[in-house]
SESE-990754 format. One line per 2 residues: number of its first residue (from 1); their letters; for each residue z, x, y of N, C-alpha, C, O. Coordinates in nm, 3 decimals, padded with zeros to 5 digits. Atoms other than C-alpha are relative to their C-alpha. Layout:
<recs>
NUM = a = Z X Y Z X Y Z X Y Z X Y  ...
</recs>
This chain:
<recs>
1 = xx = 00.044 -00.092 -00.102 11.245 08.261 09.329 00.055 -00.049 00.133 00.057 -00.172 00.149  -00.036 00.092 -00.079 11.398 08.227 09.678 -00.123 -00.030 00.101 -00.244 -00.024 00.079
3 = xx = 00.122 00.055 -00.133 11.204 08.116 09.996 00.036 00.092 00.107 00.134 00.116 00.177  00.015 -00.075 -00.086 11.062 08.341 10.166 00.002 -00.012 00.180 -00.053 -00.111 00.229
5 = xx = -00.015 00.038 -00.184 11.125 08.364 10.596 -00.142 -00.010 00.046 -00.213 00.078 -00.002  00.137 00.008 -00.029 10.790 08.265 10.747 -00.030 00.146 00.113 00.051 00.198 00.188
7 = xx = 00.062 -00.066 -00.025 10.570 08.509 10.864 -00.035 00.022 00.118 00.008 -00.076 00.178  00.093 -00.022 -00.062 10.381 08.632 11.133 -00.122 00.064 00.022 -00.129 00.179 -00.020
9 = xx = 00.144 -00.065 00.026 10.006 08.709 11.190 00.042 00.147 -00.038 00.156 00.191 -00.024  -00.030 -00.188 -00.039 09.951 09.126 11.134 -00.151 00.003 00.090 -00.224 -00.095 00.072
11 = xx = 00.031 -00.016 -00.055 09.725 09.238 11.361 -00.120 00.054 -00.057 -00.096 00.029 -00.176  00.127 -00.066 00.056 09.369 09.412 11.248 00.061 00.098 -00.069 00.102 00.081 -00.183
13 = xx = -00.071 -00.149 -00.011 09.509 09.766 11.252 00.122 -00.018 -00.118 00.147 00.036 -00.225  -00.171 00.057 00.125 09.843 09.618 11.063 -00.058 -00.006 -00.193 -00.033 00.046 -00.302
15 = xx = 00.069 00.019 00.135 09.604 09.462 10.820 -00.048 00.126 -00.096 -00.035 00.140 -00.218  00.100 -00.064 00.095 09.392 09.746 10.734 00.144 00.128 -00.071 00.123 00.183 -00.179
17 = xx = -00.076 -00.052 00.034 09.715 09.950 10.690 00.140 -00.051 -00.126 00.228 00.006 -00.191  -00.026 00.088 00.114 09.828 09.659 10.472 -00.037 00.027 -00.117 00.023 00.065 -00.218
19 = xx = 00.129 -00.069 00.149 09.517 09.725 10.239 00.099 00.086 -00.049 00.189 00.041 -00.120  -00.062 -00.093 00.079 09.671 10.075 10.152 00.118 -00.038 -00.057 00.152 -00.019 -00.173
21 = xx = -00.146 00.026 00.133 10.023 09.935 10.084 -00.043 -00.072 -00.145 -00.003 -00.036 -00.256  00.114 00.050 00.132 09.811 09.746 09.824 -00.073 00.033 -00.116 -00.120 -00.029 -00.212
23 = xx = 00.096 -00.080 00.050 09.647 09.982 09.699 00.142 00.130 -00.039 00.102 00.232 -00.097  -00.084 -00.059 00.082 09.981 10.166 09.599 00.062 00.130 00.100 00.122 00.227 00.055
25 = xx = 00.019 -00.161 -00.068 09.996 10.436 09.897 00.096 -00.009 00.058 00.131 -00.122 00.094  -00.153 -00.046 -00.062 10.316 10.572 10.045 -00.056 00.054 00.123 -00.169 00.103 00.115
27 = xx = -00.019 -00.028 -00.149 10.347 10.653 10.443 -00.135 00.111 00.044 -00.234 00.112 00.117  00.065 -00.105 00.006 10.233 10.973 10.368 -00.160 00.003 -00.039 -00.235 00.082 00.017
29 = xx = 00.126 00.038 00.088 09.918 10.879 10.177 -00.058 -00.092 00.073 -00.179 -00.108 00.055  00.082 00.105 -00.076 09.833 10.616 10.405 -00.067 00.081 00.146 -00.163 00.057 00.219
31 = xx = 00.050 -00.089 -00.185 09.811 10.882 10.733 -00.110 00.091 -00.062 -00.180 00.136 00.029  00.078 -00.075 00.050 09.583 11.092 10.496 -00.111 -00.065 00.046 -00.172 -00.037 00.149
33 = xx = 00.066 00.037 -00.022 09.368 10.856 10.446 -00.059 -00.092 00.069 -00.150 -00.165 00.031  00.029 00.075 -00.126 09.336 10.692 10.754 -00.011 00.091 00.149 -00.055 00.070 00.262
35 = xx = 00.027 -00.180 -00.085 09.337 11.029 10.946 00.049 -00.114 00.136 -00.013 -00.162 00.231  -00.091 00.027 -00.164 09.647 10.877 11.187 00.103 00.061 -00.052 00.127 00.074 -00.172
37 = xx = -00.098 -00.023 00.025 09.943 11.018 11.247 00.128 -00.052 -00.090 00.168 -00.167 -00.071  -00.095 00.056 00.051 10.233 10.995 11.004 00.118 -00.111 00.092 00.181 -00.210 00.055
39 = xx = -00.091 00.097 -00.095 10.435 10.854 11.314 -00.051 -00.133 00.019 00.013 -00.237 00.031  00.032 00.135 00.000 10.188 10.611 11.337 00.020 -00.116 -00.065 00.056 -00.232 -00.050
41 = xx = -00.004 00.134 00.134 10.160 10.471 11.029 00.162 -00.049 -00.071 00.170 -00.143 -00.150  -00.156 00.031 -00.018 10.582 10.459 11.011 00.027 -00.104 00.101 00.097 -00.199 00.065
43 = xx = -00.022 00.076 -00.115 10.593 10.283 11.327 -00.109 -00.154 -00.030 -00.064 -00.261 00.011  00.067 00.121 00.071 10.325 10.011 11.178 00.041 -00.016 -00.124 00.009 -00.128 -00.165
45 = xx = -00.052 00.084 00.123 10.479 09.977 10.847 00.104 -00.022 00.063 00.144 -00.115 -00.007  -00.095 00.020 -00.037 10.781 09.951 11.052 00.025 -00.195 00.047 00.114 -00.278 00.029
47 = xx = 00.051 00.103 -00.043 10.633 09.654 11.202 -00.065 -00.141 -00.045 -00.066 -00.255 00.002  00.086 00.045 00.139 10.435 09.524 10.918 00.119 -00.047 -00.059 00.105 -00.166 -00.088
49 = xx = -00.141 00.061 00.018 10.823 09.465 10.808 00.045 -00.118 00.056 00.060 -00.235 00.021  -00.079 00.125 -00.126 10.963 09.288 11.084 -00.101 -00.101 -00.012 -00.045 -00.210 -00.007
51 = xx = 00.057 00.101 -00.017 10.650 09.071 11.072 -00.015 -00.136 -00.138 -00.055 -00.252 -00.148  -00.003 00.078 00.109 10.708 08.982 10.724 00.129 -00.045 -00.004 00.139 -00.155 -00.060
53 = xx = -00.154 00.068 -00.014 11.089 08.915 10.773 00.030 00.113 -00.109 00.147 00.099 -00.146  -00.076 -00.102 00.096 11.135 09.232 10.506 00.138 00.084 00.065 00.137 00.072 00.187
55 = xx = -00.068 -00.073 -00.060 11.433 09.451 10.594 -00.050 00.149 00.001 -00.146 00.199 -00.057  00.074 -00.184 -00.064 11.385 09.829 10.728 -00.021 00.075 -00.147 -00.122 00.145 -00.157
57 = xx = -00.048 -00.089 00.073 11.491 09.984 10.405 -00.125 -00.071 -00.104 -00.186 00.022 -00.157  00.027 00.051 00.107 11.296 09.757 10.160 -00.076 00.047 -00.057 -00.138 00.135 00.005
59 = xx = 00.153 -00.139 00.078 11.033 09.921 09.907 -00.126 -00.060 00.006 -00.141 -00.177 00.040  00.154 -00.006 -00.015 10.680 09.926 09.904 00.012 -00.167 -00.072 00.015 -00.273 -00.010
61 = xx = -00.011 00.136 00.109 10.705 09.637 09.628 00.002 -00.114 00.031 -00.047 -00.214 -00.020  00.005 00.156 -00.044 10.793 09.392 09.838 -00.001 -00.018 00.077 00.069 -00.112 00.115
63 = xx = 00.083 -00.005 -00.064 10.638 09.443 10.062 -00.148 -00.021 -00.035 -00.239 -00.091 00.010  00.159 00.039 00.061 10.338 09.433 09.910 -00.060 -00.159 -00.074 -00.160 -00.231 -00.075
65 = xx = -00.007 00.243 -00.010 10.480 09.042 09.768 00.028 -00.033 00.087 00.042 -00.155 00.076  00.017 00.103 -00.140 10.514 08.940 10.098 -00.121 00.029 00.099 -00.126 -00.014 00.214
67 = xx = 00.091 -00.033 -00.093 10.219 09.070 10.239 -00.129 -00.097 -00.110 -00.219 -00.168 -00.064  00.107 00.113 00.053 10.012 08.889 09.908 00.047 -00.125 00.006 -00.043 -00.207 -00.014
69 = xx = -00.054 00.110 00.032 10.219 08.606 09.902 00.023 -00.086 00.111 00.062 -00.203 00.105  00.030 00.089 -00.139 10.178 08.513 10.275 -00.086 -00.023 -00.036 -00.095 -00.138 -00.079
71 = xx = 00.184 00.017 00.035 09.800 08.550 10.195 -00.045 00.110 00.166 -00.151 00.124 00.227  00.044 -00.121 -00.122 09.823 08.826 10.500 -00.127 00.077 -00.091 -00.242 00.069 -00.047
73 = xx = 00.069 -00.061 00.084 09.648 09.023 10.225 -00.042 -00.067 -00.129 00.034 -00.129 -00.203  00.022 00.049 00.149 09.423 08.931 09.922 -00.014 00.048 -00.101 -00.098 00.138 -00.105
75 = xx = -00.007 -00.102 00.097 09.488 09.048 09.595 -00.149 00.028 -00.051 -00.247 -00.047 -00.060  00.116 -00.009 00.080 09.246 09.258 09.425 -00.019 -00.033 -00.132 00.060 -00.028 -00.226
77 = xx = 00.058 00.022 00.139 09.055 09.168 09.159 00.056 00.096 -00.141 00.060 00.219 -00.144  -00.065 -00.039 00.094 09.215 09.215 08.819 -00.089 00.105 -00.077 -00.192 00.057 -00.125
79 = xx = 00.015 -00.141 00.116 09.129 09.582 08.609 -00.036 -00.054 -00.153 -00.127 -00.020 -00.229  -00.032 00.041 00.163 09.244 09.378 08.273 00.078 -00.121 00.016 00.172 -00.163 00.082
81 = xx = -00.077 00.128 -00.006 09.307 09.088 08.194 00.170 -00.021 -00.050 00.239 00.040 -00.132  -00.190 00.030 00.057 09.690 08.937 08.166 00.061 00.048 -00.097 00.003 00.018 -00.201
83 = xx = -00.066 00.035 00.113 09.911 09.013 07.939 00.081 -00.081 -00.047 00.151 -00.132 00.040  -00.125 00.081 00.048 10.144 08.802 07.702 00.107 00.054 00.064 00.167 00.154 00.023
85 = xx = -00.192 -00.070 -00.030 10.475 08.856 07.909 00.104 -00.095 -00.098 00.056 -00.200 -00.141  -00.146 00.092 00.002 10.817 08.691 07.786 00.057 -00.038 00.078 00.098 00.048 00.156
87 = xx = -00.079 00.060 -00.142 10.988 08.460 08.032 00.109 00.075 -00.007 00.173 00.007 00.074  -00.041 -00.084 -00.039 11.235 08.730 08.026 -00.077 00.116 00.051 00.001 00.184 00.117
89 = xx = 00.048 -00.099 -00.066 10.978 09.005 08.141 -00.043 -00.071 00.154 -00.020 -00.020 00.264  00.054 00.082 -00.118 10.826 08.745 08.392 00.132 -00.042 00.130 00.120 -00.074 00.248
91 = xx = -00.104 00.062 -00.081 11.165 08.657 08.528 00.051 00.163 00.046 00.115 00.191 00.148  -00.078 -00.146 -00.085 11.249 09.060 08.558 -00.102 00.023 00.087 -00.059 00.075 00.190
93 = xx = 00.075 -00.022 -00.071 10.903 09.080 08.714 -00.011 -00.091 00.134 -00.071 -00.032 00.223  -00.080 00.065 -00.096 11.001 08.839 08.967 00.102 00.087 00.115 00.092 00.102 00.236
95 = xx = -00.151 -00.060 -00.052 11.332 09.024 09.055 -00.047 00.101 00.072 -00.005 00.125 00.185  00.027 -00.161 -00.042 11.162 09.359 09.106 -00.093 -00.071 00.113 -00.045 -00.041 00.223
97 = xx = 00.021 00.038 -00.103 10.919 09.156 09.339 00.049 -00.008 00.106 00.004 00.068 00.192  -00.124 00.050 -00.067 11.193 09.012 09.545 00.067 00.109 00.087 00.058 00.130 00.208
99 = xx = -00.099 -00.085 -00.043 11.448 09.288 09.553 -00.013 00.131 00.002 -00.096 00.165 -00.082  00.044 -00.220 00.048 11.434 09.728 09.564 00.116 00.042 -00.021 00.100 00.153 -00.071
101 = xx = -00.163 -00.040 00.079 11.837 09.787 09.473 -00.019 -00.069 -00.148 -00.032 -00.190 -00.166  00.002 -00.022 00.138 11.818 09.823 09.104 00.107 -00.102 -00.027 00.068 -00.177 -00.117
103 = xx = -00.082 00.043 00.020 12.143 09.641 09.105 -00.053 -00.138 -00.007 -00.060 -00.208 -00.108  00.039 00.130 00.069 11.987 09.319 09.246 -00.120 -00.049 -00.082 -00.150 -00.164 -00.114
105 = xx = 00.111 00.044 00.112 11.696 09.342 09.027 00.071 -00.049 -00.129 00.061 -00.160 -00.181  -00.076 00.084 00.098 11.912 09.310 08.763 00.104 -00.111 00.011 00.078 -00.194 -00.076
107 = xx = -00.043 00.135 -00.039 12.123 09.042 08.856 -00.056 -00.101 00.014 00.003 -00.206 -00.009  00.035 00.114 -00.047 11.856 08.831 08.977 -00.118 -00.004 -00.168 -00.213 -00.082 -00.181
109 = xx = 00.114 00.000 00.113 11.659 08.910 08.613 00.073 -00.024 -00.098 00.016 -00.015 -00.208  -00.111 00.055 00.056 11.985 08.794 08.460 00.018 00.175 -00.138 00.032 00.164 -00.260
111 = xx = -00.016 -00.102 00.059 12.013 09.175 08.323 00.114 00.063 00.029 00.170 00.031 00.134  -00.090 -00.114 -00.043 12.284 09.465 08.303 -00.071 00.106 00.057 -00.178 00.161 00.029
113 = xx = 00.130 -00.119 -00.078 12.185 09.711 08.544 00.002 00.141 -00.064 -00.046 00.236 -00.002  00.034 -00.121 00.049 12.218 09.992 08.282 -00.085 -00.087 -00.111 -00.079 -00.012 -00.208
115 = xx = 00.093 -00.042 00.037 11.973 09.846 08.096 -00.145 -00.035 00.068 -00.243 -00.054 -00.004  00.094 00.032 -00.068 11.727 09.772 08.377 -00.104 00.076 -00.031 -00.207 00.040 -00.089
117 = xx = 00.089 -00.133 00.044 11.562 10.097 08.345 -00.101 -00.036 -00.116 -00.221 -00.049 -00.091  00.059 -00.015 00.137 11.442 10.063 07.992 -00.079 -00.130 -00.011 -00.182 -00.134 -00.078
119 = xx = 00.127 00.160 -00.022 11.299 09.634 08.089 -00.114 00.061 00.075 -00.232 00.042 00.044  00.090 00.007 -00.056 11.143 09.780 08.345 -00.085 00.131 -00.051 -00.175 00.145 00.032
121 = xx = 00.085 -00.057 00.068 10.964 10.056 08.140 -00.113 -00.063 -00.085 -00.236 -00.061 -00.084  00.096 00.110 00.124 10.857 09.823 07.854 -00.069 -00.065 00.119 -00.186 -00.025 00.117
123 = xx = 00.108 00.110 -00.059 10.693 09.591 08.105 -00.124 00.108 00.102 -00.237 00.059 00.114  00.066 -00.052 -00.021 10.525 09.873 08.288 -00.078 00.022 -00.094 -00.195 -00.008 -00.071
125 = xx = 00.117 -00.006 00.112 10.354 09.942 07.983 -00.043 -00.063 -00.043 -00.158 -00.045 -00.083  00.083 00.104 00.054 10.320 09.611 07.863 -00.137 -00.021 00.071 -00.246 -00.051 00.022
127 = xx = 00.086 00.029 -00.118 10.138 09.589 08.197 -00.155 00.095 00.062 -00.257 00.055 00.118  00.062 -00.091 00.012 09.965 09.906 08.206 00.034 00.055 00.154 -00.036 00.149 00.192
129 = xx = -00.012 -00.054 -00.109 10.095 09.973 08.545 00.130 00.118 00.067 00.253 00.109 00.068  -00.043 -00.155 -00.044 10.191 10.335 08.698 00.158 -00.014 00.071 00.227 00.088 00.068
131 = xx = -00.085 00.077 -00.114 10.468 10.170 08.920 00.065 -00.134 00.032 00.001 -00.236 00.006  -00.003 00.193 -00.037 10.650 09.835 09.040 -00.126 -00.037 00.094 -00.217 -00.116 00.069
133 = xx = 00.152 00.072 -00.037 10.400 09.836 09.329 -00.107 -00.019 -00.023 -00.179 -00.095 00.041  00.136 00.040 00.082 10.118 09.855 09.109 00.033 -00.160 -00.065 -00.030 -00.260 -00.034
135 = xx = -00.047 00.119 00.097 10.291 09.580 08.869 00.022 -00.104 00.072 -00.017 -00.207 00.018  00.027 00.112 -00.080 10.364 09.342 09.187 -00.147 -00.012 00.031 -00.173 -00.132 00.032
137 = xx = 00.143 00.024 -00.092 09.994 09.361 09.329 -00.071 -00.049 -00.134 -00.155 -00.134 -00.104  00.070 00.037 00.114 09.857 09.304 08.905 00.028 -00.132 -00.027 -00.049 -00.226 -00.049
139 = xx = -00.019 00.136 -00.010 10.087 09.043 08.894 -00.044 -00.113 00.064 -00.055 -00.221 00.005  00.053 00.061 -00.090 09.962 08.887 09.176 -00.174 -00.042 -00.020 -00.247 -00.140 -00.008
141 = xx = 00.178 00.006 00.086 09.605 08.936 09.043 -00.011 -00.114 -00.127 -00.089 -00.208 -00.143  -00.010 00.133 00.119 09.706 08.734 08.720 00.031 -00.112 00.060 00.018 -00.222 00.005
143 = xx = -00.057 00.176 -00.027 09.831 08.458 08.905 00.127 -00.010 -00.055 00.146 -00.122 -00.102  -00.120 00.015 00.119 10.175 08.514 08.718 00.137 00.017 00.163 00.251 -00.028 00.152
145 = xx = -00.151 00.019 -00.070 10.433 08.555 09.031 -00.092 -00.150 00.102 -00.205 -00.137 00.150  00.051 00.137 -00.056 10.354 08.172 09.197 -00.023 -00.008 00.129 00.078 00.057 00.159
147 = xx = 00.052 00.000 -00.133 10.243 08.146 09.537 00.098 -00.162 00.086 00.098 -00.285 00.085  -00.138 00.055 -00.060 10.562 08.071 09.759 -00.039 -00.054 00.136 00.027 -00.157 00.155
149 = xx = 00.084 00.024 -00.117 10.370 08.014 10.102 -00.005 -00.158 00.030 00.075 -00.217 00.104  -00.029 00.134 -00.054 10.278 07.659 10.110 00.134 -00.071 -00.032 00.197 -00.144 00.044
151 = xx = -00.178 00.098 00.004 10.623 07.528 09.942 00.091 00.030 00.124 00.152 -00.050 00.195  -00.098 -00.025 -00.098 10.806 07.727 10.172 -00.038 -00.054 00.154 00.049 -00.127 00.203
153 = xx = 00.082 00.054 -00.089 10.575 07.642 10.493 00.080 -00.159 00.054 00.155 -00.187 00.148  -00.040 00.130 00.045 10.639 07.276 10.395 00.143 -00.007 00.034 00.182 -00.044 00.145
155 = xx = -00.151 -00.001 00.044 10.998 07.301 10.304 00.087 00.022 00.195 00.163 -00.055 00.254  -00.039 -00.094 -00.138 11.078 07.527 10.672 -00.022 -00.078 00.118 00.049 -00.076 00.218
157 = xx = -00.010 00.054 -00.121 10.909 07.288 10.884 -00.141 00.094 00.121 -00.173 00.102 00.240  00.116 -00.140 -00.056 10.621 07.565 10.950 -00.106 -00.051 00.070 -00.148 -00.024 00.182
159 = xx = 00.129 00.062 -00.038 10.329 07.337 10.934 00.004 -00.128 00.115 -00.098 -00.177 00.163  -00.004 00.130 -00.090 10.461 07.040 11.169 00.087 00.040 00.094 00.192 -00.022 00.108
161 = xx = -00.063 -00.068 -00.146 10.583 07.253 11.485 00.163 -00.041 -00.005 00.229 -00.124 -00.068  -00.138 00.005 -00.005 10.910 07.298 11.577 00.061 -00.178 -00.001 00.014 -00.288 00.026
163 = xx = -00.067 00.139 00.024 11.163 07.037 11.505 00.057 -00.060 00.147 00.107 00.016 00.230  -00.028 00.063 -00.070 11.235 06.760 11.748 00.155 00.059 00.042 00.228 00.130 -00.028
165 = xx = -00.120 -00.010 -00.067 11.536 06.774 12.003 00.071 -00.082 -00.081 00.038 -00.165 -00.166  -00.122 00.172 00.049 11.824 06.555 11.909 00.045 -00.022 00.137 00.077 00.064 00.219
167 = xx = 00.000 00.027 -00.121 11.864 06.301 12.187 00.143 00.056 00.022 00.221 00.089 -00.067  -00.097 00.042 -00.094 12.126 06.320 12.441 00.159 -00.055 -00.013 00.139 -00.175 00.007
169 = xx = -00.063 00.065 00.005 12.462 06.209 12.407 00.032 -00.120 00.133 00.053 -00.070 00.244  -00.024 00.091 -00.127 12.521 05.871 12.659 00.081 00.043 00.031 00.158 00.096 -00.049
171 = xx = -00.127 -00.059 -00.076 12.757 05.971 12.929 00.057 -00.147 -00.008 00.014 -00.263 -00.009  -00.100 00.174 00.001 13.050 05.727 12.912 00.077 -00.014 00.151 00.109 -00.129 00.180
173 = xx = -00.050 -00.016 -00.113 13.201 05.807 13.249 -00.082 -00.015 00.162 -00.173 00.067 00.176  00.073 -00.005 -00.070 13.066 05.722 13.577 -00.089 00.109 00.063 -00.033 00.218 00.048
175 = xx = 00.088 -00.140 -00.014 12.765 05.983 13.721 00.124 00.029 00.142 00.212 -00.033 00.202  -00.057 -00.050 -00.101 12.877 06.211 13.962 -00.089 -00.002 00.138 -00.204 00.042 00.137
177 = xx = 00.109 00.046 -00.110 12.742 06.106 14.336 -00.035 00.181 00.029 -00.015 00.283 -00.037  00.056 -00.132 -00.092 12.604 06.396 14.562 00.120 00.026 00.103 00.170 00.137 00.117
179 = xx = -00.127 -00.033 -00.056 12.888 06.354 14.783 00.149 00.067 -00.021 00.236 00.115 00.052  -00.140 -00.051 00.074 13.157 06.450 14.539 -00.019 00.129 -00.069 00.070 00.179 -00.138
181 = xx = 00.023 -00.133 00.068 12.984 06.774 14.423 00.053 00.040 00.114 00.069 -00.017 00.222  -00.061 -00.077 -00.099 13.142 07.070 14.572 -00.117 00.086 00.052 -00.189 00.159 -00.016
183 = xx = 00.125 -00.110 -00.084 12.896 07.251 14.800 00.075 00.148 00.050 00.187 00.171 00.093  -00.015 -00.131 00.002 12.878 07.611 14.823 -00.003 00.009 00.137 -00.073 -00.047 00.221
185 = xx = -00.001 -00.023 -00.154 13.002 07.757 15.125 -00.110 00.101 00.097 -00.175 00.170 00.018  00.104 -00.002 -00.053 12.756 07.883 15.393 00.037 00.174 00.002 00.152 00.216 00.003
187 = xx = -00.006 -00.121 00.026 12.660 08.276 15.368 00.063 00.047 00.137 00.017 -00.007 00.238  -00.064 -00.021 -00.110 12.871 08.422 15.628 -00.035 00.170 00.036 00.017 00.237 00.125
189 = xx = 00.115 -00.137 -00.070 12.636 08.764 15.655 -00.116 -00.026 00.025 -00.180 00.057 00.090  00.156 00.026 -00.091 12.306 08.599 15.732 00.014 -00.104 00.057 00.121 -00.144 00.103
191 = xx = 00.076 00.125 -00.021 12.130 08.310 15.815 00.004 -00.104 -00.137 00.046 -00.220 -00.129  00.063 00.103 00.101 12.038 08.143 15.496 00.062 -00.056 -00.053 00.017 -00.138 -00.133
</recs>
């Protein structure tokens, strides 16, 4: 899995508009039931992006693993318990986490992307879920995609503030006095 770009807080408002991505709801479905404008809620998932380091285009999906997998959001409580996956379904369920171009889902699930389609059917059903963003947020419920947050944190440099300067190089040449700087010549339309 790679390492994810660290995060930033979401805001209340962000959050509760989080929930719904969570909960499986598209733009449209989220202004319903939140009785705000569709512009709104575009312009906060817009945001809700950028704060996760997602790109503009990316799908609900993963968005929804970087919004559980910061711990911005907590998954809900599991419907049914786990199923037996195959470390090939687990490793395509991964991918589809990750990525929303079909292409690199398969690539990164070590698949051909004509037969992506048909993995990611079987595992919807293995899974019982309607959707990938259902199937990331269940996953997440099982405990089955690993919780990338503190490694990465760690790893980034997140938790122990920005990284030190690097000193100085010694000057090898004598300093330069005050006398030998060139002084700026005197404003010749005012005073000052």
């Amino acid at each position: 899995m790679t390492a994810l770009a660290p995060t930033q807080p979401l805001t209340p408002s962000e959050q509760r508009i989080a929930q719904h991505v969570i909960k499986g709801l598209d733009a449209r479905e989220i202004a319903a039931a939140t009785q705000l404008k569709p512009n709104t809620v575009h312009s906060t998932l817009r945001t809700v992006r950028w704060k996760l380091a997602c790109p503009e285009r990316c799908s609900l999906a993963v968005v929804a693993h970087r919004l559980l997998d910061s711990g911005q959001v907590t998954a809900p409580t599991p419907p049914r318990p786990a199923p037996d996956l195959s470390p090939e379904q687990i490793s395509l369920l991964k991918a589809a986490a990750e990525h929303t171009l079909p292409r690199d889902i398969a690539l990164a699930a070590g698949l051909a992307p004509a037969d992506l389609r048909d993995a990611l059917d079987q595992l919807h059903a293995a899974t019982g879920a309607q959707d990938t963003t259902e199937l990331v947020v269940l996953a997440h419920s099982w405990q089955l995609l690993p919780a990338e947050q503190a490694a990465h944190a760690t790893r980034s440099g997140a938790t122990q503030g920005p990284a030190p300067r690097p000193p100085r190089p010694a000057r090898t040449g004598p300093s330069p006095s005050r006398s030998r700087r060139r002084r700026r010549p005197p404003c010749t339309r005012c005073a000052c």
